[in-house]
C-alpha positions as CSV (number, residue, x, y, z in Angstrom):
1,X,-140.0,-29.1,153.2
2,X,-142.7,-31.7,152.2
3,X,-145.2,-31.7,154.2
4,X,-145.5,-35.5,154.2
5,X,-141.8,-35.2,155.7
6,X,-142.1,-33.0,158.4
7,X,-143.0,-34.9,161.8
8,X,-142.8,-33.4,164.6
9,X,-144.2,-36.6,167.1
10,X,-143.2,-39.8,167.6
11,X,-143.8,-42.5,170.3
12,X,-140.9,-44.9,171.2
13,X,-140.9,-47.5,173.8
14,X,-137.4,-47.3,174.9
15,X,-135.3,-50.0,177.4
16,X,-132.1,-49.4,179.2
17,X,-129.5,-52.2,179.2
18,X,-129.5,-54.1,182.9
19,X,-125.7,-54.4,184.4
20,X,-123.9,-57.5,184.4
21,X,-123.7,-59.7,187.3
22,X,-120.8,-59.6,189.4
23,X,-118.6,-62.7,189.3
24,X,-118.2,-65.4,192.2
25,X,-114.6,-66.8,191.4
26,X,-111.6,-67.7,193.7
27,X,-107.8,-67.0,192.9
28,X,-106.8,-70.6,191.6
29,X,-102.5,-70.7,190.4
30,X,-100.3,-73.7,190.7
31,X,-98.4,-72.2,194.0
32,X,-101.7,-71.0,195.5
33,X,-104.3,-73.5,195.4
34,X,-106.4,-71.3,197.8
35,X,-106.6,-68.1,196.8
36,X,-109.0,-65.2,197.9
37,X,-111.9,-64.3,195.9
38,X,-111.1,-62.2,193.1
39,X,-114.4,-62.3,190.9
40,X,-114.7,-59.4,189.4
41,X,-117.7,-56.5,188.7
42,X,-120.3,-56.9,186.5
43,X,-120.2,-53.9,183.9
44,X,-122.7,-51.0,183.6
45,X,-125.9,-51.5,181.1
46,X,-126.1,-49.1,178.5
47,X,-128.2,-45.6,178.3
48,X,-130.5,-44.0,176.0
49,X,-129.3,-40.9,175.2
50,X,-131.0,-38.0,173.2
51,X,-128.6,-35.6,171.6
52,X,-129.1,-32.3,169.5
53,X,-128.1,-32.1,165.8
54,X,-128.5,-29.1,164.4
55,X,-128.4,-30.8,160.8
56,X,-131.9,-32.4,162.0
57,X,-135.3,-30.5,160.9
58,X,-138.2,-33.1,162.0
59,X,-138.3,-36.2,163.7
60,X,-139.1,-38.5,160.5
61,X,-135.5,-40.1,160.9
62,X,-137.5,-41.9,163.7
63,X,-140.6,-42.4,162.5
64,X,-140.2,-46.1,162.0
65,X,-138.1,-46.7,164.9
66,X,-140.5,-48.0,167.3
67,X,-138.2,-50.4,169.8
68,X,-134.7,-48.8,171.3
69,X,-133.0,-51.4,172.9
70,X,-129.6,-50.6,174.7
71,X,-127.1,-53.3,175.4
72,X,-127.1,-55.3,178.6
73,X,-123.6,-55.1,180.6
74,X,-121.7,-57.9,180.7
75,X,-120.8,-60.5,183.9
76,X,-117.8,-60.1,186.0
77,X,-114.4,-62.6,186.0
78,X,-112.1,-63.8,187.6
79,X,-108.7,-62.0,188.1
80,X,-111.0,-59.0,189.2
81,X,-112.2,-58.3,185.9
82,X,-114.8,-56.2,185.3
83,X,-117.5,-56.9,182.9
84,X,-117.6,-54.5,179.7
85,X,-120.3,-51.8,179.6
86,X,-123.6,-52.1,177.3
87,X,-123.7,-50.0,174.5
88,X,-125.6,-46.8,174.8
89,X,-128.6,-45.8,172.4
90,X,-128.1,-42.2,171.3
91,X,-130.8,-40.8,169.5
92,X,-129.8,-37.4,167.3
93,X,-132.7,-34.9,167.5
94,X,-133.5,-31.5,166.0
95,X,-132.7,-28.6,168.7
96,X,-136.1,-27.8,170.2
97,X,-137.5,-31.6,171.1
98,X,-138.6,-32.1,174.5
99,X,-139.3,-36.0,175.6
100,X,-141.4,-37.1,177.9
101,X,-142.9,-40.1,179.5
102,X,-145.8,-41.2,177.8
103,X,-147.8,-42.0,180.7
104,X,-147.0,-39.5,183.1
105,X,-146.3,-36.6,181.1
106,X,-143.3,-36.1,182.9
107,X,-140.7,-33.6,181.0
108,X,-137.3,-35.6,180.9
109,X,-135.1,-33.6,178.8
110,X,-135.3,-30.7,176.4
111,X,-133.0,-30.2,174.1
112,X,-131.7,-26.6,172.8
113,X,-128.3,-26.7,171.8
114,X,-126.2,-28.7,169.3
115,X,-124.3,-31.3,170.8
116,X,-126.2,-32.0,173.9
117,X,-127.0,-34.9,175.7
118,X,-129.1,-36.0,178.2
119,X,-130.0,-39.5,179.5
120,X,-133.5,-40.3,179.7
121,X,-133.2,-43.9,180.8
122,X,-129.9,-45.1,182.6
123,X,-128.6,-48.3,182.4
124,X,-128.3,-50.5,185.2
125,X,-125.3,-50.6,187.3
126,X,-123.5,-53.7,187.8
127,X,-123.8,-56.0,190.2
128,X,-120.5,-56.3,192.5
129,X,-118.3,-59.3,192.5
130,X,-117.7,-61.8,195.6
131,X,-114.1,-59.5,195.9
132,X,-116.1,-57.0,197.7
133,X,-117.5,-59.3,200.7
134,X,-114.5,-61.0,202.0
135,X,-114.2,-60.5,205.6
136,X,-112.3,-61.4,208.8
137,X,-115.2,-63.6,209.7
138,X,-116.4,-64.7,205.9
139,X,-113.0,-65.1,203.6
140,X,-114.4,-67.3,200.6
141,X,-118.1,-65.4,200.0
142,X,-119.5,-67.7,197.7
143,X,-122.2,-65.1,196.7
144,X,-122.1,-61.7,194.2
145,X,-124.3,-59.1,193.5
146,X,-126.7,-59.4,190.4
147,X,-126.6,-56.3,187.9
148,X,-129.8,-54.2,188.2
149,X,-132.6,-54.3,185.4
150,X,-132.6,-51.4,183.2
151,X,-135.6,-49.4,182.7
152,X,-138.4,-49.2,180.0
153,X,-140.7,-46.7,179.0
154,X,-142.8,-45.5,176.5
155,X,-141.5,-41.9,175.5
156,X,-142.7,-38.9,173.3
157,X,-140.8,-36.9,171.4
158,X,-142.0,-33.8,170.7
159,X,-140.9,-30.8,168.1
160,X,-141.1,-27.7,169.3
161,X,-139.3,-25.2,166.4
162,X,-136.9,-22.5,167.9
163,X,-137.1,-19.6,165.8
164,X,-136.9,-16.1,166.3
165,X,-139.9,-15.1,165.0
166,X,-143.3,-16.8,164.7
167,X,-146.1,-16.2,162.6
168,X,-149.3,-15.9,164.0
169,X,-152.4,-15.9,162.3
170,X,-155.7,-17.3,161.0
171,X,-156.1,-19.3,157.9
172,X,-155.0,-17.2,154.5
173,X,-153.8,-14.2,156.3
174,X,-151.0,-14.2,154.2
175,X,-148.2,-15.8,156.8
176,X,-146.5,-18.6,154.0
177,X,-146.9,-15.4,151.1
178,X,-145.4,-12.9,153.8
179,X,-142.3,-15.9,154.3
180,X,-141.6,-16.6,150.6
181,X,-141.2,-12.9,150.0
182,X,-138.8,-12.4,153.2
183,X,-137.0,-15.5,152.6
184,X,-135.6,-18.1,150.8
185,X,-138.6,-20.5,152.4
186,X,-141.1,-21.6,149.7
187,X,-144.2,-23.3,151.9
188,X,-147.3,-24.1,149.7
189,X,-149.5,-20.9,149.1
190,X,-153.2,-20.8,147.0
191,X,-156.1,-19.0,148.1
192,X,-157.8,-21.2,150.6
193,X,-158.2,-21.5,154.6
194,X,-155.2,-24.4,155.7
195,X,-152.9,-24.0,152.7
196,X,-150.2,-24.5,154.7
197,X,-150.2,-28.2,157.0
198,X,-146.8,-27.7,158.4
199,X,-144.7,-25.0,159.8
200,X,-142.2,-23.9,157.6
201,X,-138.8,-22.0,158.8
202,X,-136.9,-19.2,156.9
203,X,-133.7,-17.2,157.5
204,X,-134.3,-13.5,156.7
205,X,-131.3,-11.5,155.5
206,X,-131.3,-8.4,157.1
207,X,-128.5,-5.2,157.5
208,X,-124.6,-6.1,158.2
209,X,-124.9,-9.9,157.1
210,X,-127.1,-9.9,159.7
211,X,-130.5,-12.6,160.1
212,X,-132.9,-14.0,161.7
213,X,-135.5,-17.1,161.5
214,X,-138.9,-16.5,160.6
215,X,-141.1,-19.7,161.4
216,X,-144.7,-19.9,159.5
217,X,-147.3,-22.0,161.7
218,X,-150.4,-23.1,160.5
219,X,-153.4,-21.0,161.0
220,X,-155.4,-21.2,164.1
221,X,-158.7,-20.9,164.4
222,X,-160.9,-19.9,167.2
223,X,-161.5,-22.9,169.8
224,X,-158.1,-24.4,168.5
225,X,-157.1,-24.8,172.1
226,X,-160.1,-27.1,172.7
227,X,-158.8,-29.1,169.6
228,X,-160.9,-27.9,166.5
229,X,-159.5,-27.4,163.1
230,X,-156.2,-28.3,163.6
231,X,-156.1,-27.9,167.2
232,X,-152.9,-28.1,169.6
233,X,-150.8,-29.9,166.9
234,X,-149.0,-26.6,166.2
235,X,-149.8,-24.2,168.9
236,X,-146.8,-25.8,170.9
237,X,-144.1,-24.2,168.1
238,X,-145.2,-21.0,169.5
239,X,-143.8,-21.5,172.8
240,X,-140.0,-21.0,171.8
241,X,-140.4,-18.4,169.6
242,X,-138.9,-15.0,170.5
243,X,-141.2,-12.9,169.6
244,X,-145.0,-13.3,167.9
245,X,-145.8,-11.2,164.7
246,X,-149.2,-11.5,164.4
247,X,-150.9,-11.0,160.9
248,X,-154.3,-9.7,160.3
249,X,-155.8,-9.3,156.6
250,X,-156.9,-5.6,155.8
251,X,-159.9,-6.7,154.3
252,X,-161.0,-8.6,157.6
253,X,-164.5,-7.9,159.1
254,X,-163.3,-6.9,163.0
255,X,-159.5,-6.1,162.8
256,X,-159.7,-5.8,167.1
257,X,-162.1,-8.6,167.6
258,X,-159.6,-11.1,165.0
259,X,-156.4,-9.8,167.5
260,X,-158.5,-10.4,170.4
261,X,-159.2,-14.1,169.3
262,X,-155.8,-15.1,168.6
263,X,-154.6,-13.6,172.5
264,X,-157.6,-15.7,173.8
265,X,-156.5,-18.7,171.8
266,X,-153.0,-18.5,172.7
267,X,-154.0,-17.8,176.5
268,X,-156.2,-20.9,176.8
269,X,-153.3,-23.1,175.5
270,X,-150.5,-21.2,177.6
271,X,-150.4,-17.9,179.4
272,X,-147.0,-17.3,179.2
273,X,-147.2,-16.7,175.8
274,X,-148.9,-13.3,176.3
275,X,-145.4,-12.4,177.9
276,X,-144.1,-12.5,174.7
277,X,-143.3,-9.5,172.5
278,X,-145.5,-9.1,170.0
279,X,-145.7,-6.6,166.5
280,X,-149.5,-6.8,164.6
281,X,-148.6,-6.7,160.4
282,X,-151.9,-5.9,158.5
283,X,-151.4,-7.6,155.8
284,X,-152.8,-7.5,152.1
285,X,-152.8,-3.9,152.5
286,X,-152.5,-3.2,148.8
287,X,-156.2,-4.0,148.7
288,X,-157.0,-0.5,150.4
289,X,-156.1,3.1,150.0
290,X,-154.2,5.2,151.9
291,X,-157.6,7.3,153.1
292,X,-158.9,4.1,153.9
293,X,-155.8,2.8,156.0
294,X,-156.4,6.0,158.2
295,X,-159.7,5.4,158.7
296,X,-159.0,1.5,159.8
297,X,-155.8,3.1,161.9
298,X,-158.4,5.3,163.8
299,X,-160.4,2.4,164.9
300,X,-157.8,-0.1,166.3
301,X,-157.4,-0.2,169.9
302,X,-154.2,-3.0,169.9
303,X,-152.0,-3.0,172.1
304,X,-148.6,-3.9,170.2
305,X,-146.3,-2.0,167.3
306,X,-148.5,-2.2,164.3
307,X,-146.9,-1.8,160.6
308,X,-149.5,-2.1,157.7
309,X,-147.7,-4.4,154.8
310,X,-148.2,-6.0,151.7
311,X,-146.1,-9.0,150.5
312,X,-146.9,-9.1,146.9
313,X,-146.4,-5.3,146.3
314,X,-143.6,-5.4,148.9
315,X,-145.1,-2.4,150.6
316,X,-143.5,-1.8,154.3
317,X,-141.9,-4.6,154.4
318,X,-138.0,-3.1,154.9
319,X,-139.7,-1.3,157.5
320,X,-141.0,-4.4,158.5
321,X,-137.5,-6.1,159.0
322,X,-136.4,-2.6,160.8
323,X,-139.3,-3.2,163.5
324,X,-139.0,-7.0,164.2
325,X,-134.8,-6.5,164.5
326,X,-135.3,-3.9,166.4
327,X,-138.1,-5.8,168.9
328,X,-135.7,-9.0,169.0
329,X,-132.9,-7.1,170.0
């Protein structure tokens, strides 16, 4: 996935279609030159609509689409005829985009399964024709309702990628080496901090024709809840991610200290996230001994499964696949 393809933001301003106007109109025939009123309904303005595709990755089918317009509804007739409806606006998203109004912040639908919908603005209804006012006292009501307005906003969409797994991690701890091995993914790696500026998501084969989805977030680094490095942009994918393997090189200073700074990062953006099952992979581990793997072993106080691995010789990585199947399940 390019990186230059992979959005995972975008601001619309969005605008509901407003309902038609009911009809003022009297019942006119050669035999009954004073009929009742029979004006009709104005019909309903169109919605915007968000549905999930699950053929959709990112947001950059929308990138460009600033302005989403839904039709207005159309006036009421005579003969009791009701005014066609606007056309709704249905915009597909990827499973896992949550939109919200850009000025209040206000969640207006998440979206987590293929093939649903929610409205985020409703059209308005239409207004209702002078039929509905007649009267013993008033029997020609020369007045109808007008349609409503529709409503406007400016909304965000926002990726968040649902994935079984996430990979957790500072810069070059070996997350987009550990996903190309396990995977069919093949995110950008070279031996430098932010190699990777995108997530990247891979299915894992494991036992039975069995898998799961492995997501790769770019590295955090401490104070990236206050915005440095590359901040919050990413730290949101975490939040619908199963579980959390975290990866710590072996050739790391503080092993405990580097665990303890990812918790506190991932605490300051969310707490809940701390509820969230967790396995620690020391990675890189072909860069040590055995003797020196016990001696590292002896010094970790962590509180999660830990499983020393290395992607390039392959070491402990079935095992690997064994622990995290056995943690998602």
């Amino acid at each position: 996935m390019a990186s230059s393809n992979f959005i995972d933001y975008v601001k619309i301003f969005a605008r509901s279609g407003a309902g038609g106007a009911g009809s003022v109109h009297f019942r006119r025939e050669k035999f009954v030159p004073k009929g009742g009123p029979d004006g009709g309904d104005g019909g309903r303005g169109g919605h915007v609509i968000v549905r999930g595709n699950s053929q959709f990755w990112t947001l950059l089918h929308l990138r460009y689409r600033k302005h989403i317009f839904a039709q207005n509804g159309s006036a009421g007739a005579g003969a009791l005829k009701t005014g066609a409806q606007g056309e709704d606006v249905v915009l597909e998203v990827p499973l896992g985009t949550v939109v919200k109004n850009a000025e209040t912040e206000v969640v207006m639908a998440e979206i987590t399964e293929d093939g649903q919908e929610a409205i985020v603005l409703a059209g308005g209804q239409g207004g209702l024709g002078n039929n509905h006012f007649k009267s013993a006292v008033q029997q020609t009501p020369r007045h109808a309702q007008p349609g409503e307005p529709g409503q406007e906003a400016w909304l965000i969409l926002e990726l968040k990628l649902l994935a079984d797994v996430g990979l957790v991690g500072f810069p070059n701890a070996g997350k987009s080496t550990l996903l190309s091995v396990v995977s069919a993914a093949k995110p950008e790696i070279a031996d430098y901090p932010f190699t990777t500026l995108v997530p990247n998501l891979g299915v894992v084969a494991y036992h039975d024709y069995r898998s799961f989805v492995m997501a790769d977030i770019p590295g955090i680094i401490e104070g990236a809840a206050e915005g440095k490095g590359l901040g919050t942009r990413f730290l949101r994918h975490i939040e619908r991610n199963a579980m959390l393997l975290f990866t710590i090189p072996a050739d790391a200073p503080d092993i405990n200290r580097e665990y303890a700074l990812l918790l506190n990062e991932l605490k300051k953006y969310n707490p809940e996230l701390l509820d969230k099952k967790r396995i620690v992979a020391i990675t890189k581990s072909d860069l040590i001994d055995q003797e020196l793997q016990s001696l590292i072993l002896d010094e970790l106080t962590l509180d999660s499964p830990l499983i020393f691995i290395s992607a390039v010789t392959r070491y402990n990585i079935d095992p690997l696949k064994d622990l995290i199947w056995k943690t998602l399940q």
